[in-house]
N, C-alpha and C positions, 0 to 999 in steps of 0.2 A: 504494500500500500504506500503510496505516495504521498506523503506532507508535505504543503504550502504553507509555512508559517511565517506572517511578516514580523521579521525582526523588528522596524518600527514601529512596534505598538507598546507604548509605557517603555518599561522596565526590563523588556525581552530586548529590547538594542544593545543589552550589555554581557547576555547571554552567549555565550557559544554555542557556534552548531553542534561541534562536540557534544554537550551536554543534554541538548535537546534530543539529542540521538539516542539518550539511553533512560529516554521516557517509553513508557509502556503506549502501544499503539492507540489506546483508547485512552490516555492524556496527552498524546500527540493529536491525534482530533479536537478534543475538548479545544486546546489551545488553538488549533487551526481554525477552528469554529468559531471563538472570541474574539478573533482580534481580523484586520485586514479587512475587506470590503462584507463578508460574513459578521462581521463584530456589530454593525448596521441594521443587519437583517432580523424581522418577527422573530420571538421565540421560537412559534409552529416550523418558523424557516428553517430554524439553525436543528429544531429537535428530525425534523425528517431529512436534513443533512446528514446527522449523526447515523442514524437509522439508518441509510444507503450504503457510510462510507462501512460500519463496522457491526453491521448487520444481525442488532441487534435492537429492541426497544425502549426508548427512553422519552425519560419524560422533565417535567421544567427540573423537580425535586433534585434526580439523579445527575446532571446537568449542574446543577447549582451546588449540589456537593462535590462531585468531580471536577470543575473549574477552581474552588477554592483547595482542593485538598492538591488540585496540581501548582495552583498561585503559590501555596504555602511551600511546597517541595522546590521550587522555582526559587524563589526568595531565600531558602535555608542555601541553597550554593549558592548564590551570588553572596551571601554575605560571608561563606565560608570562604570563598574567593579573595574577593578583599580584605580580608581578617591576612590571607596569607598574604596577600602584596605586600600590606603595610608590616606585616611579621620581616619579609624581605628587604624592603627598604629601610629598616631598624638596624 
Protein backbone atom coordinates (compact mmCIF):
# COMPACT_ATOMS: atom_id res chain seq x y z
CA UNK A 1 0.00 0.00 0.00
CA UNK A 2 1.02 3.39 -0.96
CA UNK A 3 1.25 6.41 1.50
CA UNK A 4 0.92 10.07 0.47
CA UNK A 5 1.64 11.87 3.42
CA UNK A 6 2.21 15.62 3.24
CA UNK A 7 5.01 16.55 5.35
CA UNK A 8 3.78 20.19 5.57
CA UNK A 9 1.05 19.61 7.69
CA UNK A 10 1.86 21.12 11.52
CA UNK A 11 4.49 19.31 13.15
CA UNK A 12 5.08 16.24 10.45
CA UNK A 13 7.73 18.86 8.51
CA UNK A 14 10.20 17.87 11.01
CA UNK A 15 9.48 14.25 10.82
CA UNK A 16 11.60 11.90 8.89
CA UNK A 17 10.46 9.78 6.35
CA UNK A 18 12.47 7.22 8.04
CA UNK A 19 10.21 7.30 10.92
CA UNK A 20 7.17 7.40 9.29
CA UNK A 21 8.10 4.38 7.77
CA UNK A 22 7.84 2.33 10.79
CA UNK A 23 4.32 3.21 11.50
CA UNK A 24 1.83 0.41 11.29
CA UNK A 25 -0.18 0.62 7.96
CA UNK A 26 -3.22 1.67 9.56
CA UNK A 27 -1.46 4.97 11.35
CA UNK A 28 0.19 5.57 8.09
CA UNK A 29 -3.47 6.07 6.67
CA UNK A 30 -4.85 7.64 9.77
CA UNK A 31 -2.06 10.27 9.00
CA UNK A 32 -2.50 10.33 5.37
CA UNK A 33 -6.17 10.91 5.81
CA UNK A 34 -5.56 14.16 8.26
CA UNK A 35 -3.47 16.13 6.83
CA UNK A 36 -2.93 17.24 2.95
CA UNK A 37 -5.97 18.07 0.77
CA UNK A 38 -7.93 14.97 2.76
CA UNK A 39 -7.31 16.87 6.03
CA UNK A 40 -10.34 19.33 4.31
CA UNK A 41 -12.51 16.72 3.56
CA UNK A 42 -16.24 15.60 5.60
CA UNK A 43 -15.66 13.19 8.17
CA UNK A 44 -18.10 10.59 5.84
CA UNK A 45 -15.16 11.41 3.30
CA UNK A 46 -12.09 10.72 5.19
CA UNK A 47 -14.17 7.43 7.04
CA UNK A 48 -14.81 5.69 3.45
CA UNK A 49 -11.35 6.63 2.44
CA UNK A 50 -10.14 4.76 5.28
CA UNK A 51 -12.41 1.89 4.57
CA UNK A 52 -11.20 1.58 0.65
CA UNK A 53 -7.59 2.09 1.41
CA UNK A 54 -7.21 -0.67 4.45
CA UNK A 55 -10.25 -2.60 4.06
CA UNK A 56 -11.61 -2.51 6.93
CA UNK A 57 -14.74 -0.41 8.84
CA UNK A 58 -14.51 2.60 10.66
CA UNK A 59 -16.19 4.85 12.15
CA UNK A 60 -15.76 8.89 13.58
CA UNK A 61 -14.88 7.19 17.24
CA UNK A 62 -12.11 4.69 15.91
CA UNK A 63 -10.65 7.54 13.65
CA UNK A 64 -10.54 9.99 16.50
CA UNK A 65 -8.73 7.43 18.72
CA UNK A 66 -6.22 6.28 16.07
CA UNK A 67 -5.29 9.96 14.97
CA UNK A 68 -4.59 10.85 18.56
CA UNK A 69 -2.81 7.63 19.70
CA UNK A 70 -0.61 8.18 16.34
CA UNK A 71 -0.26 12.38 17.07
CA UNK A 72 0.80 11.17 20.44
CA UNK A 73 3.56 8.39 19.01
CA UNK A 74 4.57 11.03 16.47
CA UNK A 75 5.28 13.67 19.01
CA UNK A 76 7.17 11.19 21.64
CA UNK A 77 10.08 10.94 18.70
CA UNK A 78 10.39 14.07 17.62
CA UNK A 79 10.89 15.10 21.05
CA UNK A 80 13.06 12.20 21.68
CA UNK A 81 14.85 13.43 18.73
CA UNK A 82 15.62 16.63 19.85
CA UNK A 83 16.20 15.74 23.42
CA UNK A 84 19.22 13.84 21.50
CA UNK A 85 20.44 16.94 19.29
CA UNK A 86 20.67 19.10 22.05
CA UNK A 87 22.36 16.00 24.23
CA UNK A 88 24.88 16.35 21.06
CA UNK A 89 25.47 19.78 20.99
CA UNK A 90 26.30 19.65 24.85
Amino acid sequence: MKIDIDLKSGFLQSIKREVLQTLTPEERAVIEVSTGEMGNKPDAVKLGWLKMHTRETWTKQRYVKALDRTMKKLRAVVEAESGRRSEDKS
